[in-house]
Residue, then its C-alpha position, 0 to 999 in steps of 0.5 A: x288066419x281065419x281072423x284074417x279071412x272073416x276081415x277079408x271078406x267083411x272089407x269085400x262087402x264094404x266096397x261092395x255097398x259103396x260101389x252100389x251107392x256110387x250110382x245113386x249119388x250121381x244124381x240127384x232131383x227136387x221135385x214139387x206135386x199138387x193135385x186137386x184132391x176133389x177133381x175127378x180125373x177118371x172122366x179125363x178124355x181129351x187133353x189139349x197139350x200146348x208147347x213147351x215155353x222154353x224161358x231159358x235158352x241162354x245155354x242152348x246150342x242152336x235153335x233146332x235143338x227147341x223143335x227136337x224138345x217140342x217132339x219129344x214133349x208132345x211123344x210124352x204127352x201122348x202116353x196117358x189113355x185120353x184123345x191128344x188135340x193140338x192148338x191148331x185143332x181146338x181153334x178150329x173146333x171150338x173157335x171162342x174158347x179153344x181150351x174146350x175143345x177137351x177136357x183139360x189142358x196142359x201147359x209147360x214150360x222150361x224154366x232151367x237149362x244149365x252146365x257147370x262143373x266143380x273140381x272133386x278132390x282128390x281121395x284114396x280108396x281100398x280095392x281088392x286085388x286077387x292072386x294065387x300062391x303056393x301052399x305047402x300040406x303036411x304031408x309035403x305037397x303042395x298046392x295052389x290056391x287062390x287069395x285076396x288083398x286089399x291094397x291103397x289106390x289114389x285118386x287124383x282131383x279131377x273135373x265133374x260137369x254137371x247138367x241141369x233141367x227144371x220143368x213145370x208141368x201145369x194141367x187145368x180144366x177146360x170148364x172152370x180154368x182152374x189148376x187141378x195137377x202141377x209139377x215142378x220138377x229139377x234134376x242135376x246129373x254128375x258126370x254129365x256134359x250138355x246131357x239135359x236133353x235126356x233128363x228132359x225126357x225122363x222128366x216130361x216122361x215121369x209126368x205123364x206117367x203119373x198123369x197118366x196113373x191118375x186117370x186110370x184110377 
């Protein structure tokens, strides 16, 4: 019986760690970072943040969906500690060359925009189940106790929809037009049918974050 109780308990913490993981494979990201080592990103005050391109559109719904990404970008855009110009301002303040209207600029642009799915196979998998029963003492009387199980569920193939984004960041200084920080970055989520308007926002989020984190350094 106590044999029984410690393989018991060892198959809990075995589903356990899978039902843990199981969050984690559902998604999955490739990302590409180049800083400029040498640029000094601490004098940063001003950023001018142009719109996002958006290359691929085929699979867009409609074209409000564009001017819903613009604003959510430029929200994101606006986390770092630095002064926010829009191309419309810097034309007018510096009419010549508009990227000197601050520090640096920045540049994005959509270079993936997709749904797919594939077909999981079916699997079979332990659970754990849980019940009472009646135990009898030596003394004659009886007592109720808990106990667990484990017992074959099957899991039948089914769908998984996926939803892509890829983005690329670029930020360039003003002065010298050279490329001091870049990003290129793609996220694929399981379980996901036209979810890329959310990973699009984690994404610009993640960037501007770490932009952020280099300024205040």
């Amino acid at each position: 019986m106590r044999r029984l109780n410690q393989f018991l308990e060892w198959q809990k913490v075995v589903i356990l760690l899978c039902l843990l993981l199981l969050p984690a494979l559902s998604a999955s990201a490739e990302k590409t970072n180049w800083e400029d080592k040498t640029y000094d990103f601490h004098k940063i005050q001003k950023a001018l943040i142009y719109d996002v391109v958006f290359t691929d559109t085929a699979e867009m719904d409609n074209d409000l969906l564009e001017q819903v990404l613009q604003e959510d970008y430029l929200k994101h855009a606006m986390r770092p500690k630095y002064k926010v110009i829009r191309p419309d301002k810097a034309a007018i303040l510096s009419p010549d060359n508009p990227n000197e209207a601050a520090d640096v600029y920045i540049k994005a642009e959509l270079l993936k925009w997709h749904d797919d799915s594939y077909i999981k196979e079916a699997y079979t998998s332990w659970e754990t189940r849980h019940a009472k029963r009646t135990k009898k003492l030596p003394n004659g009387s009886k007592v109720e106790e808990d106990y667990s199980y484990t017992v074959p569920v099957h899991h039948p193939a089914r769908t998984i929809y996926t939803s892509t984004v890829r983005l690329r960041f670029e930020v360039f200084d003003s002065k010298t037009n050279k490329r001091v920080m870049a990003r290129d970055e793609l996220r694929l989520r399981d379980d996901s049918h036209h979810g890329q308007q959310g990973i699009f926002g984690r994404i610009s989020k993640s960037f501007f974050d770490d932009l952020g984190k280099q300024i205040r350094q």
